[in-house]
Structures are given as C-alpha cells and as structure tokens.
C-alpha positions in Angstrom: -24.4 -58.6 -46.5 -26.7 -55.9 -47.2 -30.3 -56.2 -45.4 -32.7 -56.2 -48.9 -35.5 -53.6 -48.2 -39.1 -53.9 -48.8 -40.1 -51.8 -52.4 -42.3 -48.9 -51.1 -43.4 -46.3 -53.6 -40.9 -43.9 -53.0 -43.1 -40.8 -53.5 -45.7 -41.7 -50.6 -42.7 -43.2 -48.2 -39.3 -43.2 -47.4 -38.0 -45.3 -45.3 -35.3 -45.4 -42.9 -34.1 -48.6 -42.2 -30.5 -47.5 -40.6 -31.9 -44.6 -38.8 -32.4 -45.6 -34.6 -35.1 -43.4 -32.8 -35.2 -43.5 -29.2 -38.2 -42.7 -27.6 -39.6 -41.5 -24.2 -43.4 -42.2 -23.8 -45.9 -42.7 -21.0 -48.6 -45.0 -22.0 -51.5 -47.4 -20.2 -52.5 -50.6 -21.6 -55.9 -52.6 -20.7 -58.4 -55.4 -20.9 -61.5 -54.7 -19.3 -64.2 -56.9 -19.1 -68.2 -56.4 -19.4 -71.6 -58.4 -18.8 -73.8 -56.7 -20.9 -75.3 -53.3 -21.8 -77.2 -52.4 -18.9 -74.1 -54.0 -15.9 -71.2 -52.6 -14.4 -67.2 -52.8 -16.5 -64.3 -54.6 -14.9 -61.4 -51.9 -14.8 -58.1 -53.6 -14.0 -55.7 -52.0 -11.9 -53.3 -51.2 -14.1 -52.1 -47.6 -14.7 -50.1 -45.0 -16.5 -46.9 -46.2 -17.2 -43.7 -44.4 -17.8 -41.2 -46.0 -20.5 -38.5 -45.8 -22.7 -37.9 -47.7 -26.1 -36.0 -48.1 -29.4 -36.4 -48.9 -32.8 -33.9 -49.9 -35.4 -33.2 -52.2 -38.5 -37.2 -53.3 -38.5 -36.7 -54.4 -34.2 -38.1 -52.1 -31.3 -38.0 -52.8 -27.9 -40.2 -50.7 -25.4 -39.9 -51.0 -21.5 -42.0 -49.7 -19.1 -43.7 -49.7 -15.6 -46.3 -47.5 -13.7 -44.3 -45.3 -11.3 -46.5 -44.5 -8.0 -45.7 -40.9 -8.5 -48.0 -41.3 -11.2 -50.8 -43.5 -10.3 -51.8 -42.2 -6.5 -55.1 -44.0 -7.3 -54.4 -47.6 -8.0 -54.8 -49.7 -5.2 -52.3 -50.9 -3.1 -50.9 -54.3 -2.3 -52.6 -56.0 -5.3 -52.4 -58.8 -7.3 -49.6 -58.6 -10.2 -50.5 -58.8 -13.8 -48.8 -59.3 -16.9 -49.9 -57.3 -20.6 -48.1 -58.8 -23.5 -49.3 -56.8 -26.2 -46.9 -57.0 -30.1 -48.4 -54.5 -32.6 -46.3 -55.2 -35.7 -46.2 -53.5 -38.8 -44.2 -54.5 -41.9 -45.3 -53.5 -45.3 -48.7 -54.5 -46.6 -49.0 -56.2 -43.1 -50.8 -55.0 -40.0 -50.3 -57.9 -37.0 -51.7 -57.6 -33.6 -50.3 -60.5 -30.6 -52.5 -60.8 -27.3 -51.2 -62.5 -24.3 -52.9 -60.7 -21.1 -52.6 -61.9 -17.8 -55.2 -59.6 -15.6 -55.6 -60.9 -11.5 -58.3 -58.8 -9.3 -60.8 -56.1 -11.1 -62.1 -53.1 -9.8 -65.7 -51.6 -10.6 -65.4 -47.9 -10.1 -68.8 -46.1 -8.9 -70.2 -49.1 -8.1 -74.1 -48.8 -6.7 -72.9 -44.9 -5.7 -70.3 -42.2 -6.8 -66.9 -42.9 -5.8 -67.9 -46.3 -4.2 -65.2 -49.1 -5.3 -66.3 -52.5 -5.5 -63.2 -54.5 -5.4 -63.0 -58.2 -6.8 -59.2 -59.4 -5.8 -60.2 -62.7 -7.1 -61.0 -62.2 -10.3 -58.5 -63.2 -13.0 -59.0 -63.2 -16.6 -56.5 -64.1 -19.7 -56.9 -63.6 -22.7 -54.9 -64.5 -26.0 -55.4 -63.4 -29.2 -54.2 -63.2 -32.9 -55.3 -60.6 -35.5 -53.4 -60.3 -39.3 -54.9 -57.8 -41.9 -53.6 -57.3 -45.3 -52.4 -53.9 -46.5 -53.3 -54.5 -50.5 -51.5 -50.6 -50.7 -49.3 -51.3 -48.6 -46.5 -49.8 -50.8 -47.7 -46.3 -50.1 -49.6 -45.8 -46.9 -47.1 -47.1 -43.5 -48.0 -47.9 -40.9 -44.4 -48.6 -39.5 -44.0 -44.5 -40.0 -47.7 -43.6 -37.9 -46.5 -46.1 -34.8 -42.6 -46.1 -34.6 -41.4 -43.8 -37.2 -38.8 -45.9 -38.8 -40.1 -44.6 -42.1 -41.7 -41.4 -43.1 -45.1 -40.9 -44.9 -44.2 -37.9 -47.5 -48.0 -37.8 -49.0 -51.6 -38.5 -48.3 -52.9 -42.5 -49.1 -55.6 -44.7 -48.2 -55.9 -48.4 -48.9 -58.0 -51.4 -47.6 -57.2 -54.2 -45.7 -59.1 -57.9 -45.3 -57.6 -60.6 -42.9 -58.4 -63.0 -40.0 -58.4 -62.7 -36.4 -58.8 -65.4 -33.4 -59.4 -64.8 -30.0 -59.2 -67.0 -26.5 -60.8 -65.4 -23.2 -61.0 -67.0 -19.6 -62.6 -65.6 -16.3 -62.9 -67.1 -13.3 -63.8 -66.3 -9.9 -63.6 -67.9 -6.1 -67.8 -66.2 -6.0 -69.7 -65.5 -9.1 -68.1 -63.5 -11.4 -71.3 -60.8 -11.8 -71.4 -58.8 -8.1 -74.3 -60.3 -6.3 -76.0 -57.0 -5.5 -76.7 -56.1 -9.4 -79.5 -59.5 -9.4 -79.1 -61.3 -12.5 -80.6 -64.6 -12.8 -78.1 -66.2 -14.3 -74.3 -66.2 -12.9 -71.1 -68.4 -12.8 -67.6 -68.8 -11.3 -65.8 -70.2 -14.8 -66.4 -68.6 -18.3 -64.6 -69.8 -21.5 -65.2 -68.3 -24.6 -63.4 -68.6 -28.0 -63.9 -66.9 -31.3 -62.3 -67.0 -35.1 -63.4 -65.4 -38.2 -62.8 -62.6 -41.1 -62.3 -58.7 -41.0 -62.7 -56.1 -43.6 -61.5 -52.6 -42.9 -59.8 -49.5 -44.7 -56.3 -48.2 -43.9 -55.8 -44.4 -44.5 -53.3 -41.3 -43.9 -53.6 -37.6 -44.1 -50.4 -35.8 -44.5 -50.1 -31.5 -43.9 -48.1 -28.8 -42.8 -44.3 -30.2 -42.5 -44.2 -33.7 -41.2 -47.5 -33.5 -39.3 -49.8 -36.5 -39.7 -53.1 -38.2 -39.0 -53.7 -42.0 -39.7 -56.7 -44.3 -38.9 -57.7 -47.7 -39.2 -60.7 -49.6 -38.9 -61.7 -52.8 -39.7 -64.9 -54.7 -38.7 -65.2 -58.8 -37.8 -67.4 -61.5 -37.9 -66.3 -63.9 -36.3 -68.2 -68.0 -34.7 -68.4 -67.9 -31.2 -68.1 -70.7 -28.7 -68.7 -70.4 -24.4 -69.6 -72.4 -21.7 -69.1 -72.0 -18.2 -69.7 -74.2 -15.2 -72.1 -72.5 -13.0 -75.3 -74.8 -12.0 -75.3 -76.1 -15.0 -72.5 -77.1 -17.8 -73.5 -74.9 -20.8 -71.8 -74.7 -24.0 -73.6 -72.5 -26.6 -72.4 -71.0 -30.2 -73.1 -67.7 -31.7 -72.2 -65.3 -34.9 -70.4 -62.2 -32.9 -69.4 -59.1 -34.3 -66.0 -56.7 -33.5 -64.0 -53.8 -34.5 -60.2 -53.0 -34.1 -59.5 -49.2 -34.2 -56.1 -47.8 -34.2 -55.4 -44.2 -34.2 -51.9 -42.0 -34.8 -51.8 -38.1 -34.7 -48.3 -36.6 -34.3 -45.3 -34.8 -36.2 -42.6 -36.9 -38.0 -39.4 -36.0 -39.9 -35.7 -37.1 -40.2 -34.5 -36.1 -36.6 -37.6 -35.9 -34.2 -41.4 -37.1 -33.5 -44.0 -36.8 -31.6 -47.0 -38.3 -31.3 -50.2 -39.8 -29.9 -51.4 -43.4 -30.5 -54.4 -45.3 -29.8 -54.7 -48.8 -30.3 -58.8 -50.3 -29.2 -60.2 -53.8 -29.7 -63.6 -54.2 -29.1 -64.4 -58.0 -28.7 -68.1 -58.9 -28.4 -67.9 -62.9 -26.9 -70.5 -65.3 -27.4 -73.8 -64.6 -25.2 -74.0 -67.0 -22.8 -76.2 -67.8 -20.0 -78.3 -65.0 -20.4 -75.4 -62.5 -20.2 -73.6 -60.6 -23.2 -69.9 -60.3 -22.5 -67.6 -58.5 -23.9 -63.4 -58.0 -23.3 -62.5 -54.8 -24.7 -58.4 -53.9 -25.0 -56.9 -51.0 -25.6 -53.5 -48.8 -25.5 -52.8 -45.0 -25.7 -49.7 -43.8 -25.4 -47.6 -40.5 -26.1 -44.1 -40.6 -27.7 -41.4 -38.4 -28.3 -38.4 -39.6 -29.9 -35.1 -38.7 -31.4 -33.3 -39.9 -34.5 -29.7 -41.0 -35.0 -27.1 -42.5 -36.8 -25.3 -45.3 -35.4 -21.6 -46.1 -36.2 -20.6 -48.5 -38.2 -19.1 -51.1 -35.0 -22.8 -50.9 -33.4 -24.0 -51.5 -36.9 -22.2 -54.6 -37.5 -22.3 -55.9 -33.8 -26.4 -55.1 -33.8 -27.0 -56.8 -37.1 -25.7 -60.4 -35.5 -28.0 -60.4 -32.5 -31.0 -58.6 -34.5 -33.7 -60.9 -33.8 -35.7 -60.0 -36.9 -32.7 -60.8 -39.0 -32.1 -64.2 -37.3 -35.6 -64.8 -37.9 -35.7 -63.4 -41.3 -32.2 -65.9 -42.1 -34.4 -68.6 -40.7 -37.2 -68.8 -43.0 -35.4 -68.2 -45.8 -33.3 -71.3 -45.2 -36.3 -73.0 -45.1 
C-alpha cells in the first residue's frame, strides 16, 4: 500500500519521498558547560568527526566517528563519551531529542595561553526534549534545509510556539569549579532541571538555482529547579531564559546538495549557590550528498523494515 504523503503547498515545496540521498559530511557535536559570566567553559574532548549517512522514505541514518588524522589535538587515552542527538523534522513539526553522555572536560587557556587544565573526572549528562509547532508548516521545510528529502522552490517564513524540558547532572571526585579561580561557593554534585514555553519564527530565503538560506530561532522561559550537595543541601527555584538557533546555508536540487548546518542550544540552568551555570550544545556540520532512485526490490524490501513506517502502522492501530 501506498505511503500517504503529508499536503505541502506545492508551489513553496516539493517533496521527494522516494528519492534516497547519500551523504558524506564531517561534523562535531558538543555540550559544554559554564559557571557564570566572569569563569572559565568546560570544552569536552570530543572532535571533528567524519561520517556517512542516508535518508529515505521520511528515515535517515548518519554514522560517524573522529578519525585521529583529523583531531591531532584531542587528548589522548581519555575517557569515552556518548552524544545522542535526534533533530527531526516532519511537516509543521520541528523535534529536538538530547541524551549526552560527556566524561572528563578540558578548560583550554586556563590561567595562561595555551595552558590546559584538564578535569578527567568530570562527567556531565544531560537529556532533553524540545517540540515547536510549524503553524506554516505547509510551505516553509525544514526536512529540505537539514536532509533534503524535499526541496524548498520559493521564499517563506512562519512562526513556531512549543515546549521544551531539560535534565542536567555534573559531578566531580573534587569540586567541580577549578580551585585556583576562588569562588566562595563550590560543590562536587549539581542537579538541575527546567520545563517551560518557546516562541520563535521559522523562515527561508530562496535565490539563484537551488541555493538556500534558512534560520530559526526561538526564545524560552522556562521554571528552574537545582540543588547540589556541597557543605550544605541546597535546592533553590528560578525563572530561566534560553534560545535554540538552527542555521542551513547550502545548494539543493533533484540530484545533488551541499550544505552547511548549525544547530546551538543555549541553556541558562537555575543559579545556584552563588554560581550561574549554563550547558550550552551545539552541532555544525558540512554535507554533500547525492540523489537516486532505488529499484523497485529495495523499495519493497526497505518499506517492511522502515522504522518510521512500523511506527507510523503502530499509532494508527491505536
């Protein structure tokens, strides 16, 4: 049976639901973490990674790992981490998955140029959920800025409203801040979580043949809770603000892209203690792709293990 399509506004996109584009990209994802203003970042030691990925009948796959050839800086025998990021993007729908595993930090030009301080034992994770609705969603794609499975064909804007929810741990075998910096205030544990609203505005500028620019912002206020364990139990609530930014800039038709995307979550956490925290995530990457057509046996063999038809035959059972 025939996969029923979403009804997009034919003159702004067109969509290509049977078309398969394998891409090439490098690409470096991230969750850095921050005290406040006026103290050092945590940079994890993750790097640029080198990938390859697919995208047909609504499914893509990317996989990908940092090469050394192409990160002669990272340091060496450190602890592993795990970056679980799902950026998904059906019409009128813009969904955002966090599941970020980050052991040891790294604060470059710490105290002098060049000087490394190195915190092995640091670990944070952070999980988070963000859902915007694209109330124009019928004529401005994301789908065609990020995987280009469909093509924008003119210029649209549109705004977007939705909620977003956040979890964030840190933890340390010393306190967390670096002892030299002074604070007055420190801790080993931090726990911090963080629901509310966004508002934001969705928009795309089409020119030339095929080239495109989109953006999106959208701004959060969200209730903050943390506490942490450090010579005292604290717990302590706050109103904290956010922003999400995503950025695409690239060339798209029926047979080939290219592009740049940047994808940045700025998460302001509940003040506690004395300190302002802050884990801020992001991922840029650089595609290049290729468009075919599959045959009709991969067609018909693909569509039974498609998990986004499996899941799309579940709910409508139910």
């Amino acid at each position: 049976m025939a996969q029923t399509q979403p009804a997009y506004d034919t003159a702004y996109v067109e969509n290509l639901p049977e078309t398969m584009v394998l891409r090439l990209y490098l690409s470096r994802k991230f969750t850095e973490f921050n005290f406040g203003p006026d103290l050092p970042v945590y940079e994890p030691n993750s790097g640029l990674n080198l990938g390859v990925g697919f995208t047909y009948q609504k499914f893509t796959l990317n996989l990908a790992a940092p090469p050394s050839f192409l990160n002669p800086t990272r340091e060496k025998d450190w602890p592993g981490f795990l970056d679980l990021q799902v950026h998904y993007y059906p019409q009128k729908w813009i969904f955002d998955l966090f599941a970020q595993f980050y052991n040891g930090y790294v604060i470059p030009d710490f105290e002098e140029p060049d000087q490394k301080y190195l915190r092995e034992d640091v670990r944070v994770r952070k999980f988070g959920v963000n859902a915007n609705y694209v109330f124009l969603g019928d004529r401005v794609s994301m789908a065609a800025a990020k995987d280009q499975s469909q093509i924008q064909k003119k210029s649209a804007i549109s705004p977007t409203a939705g909620l977003e929810a956040y979890r964030v741990k840190i933890q340390g075998d010393s306190l967390v801040v670096p002892g030299p910096i002074g604070v007055e205030t420190n801790y080993l544990r931090g726990d911090f979580f963080q629901i509310g609203p966004n508002v934001g505005v969705l928009g795309t500028l089409v020119f030339g043949k095929g080239f495109f620019l989109t953006g999106d912002f959208s701004y959060n206020v969200g209730l903050g809770y943390s506490q942490s364990d450090q010579i005292k139990e604290s717990r302590e609530w706050e109103i904290v603000t956010g922003y999400f930014f995503r950025g695409f800039l690239g060339y798209n038709n029926r047979r080939f892209t290219a592009n740049i995307n940047y994808v940045y979550k700025h998460l302001n956490l509940a003040e506690h203690v004395g300190l302002n925290p802050s884990a801020n995530t992001g991922n840029y990457r650089f595609n290049i792709g290729y468009k075919i057509q599959p045959g009709p046996k991969f067609k018909k063999t693909y569509n039974k293990f498609n998990p986004v038809r499996i899941l799309e035959s579940i709910f409508k059972k139910n």
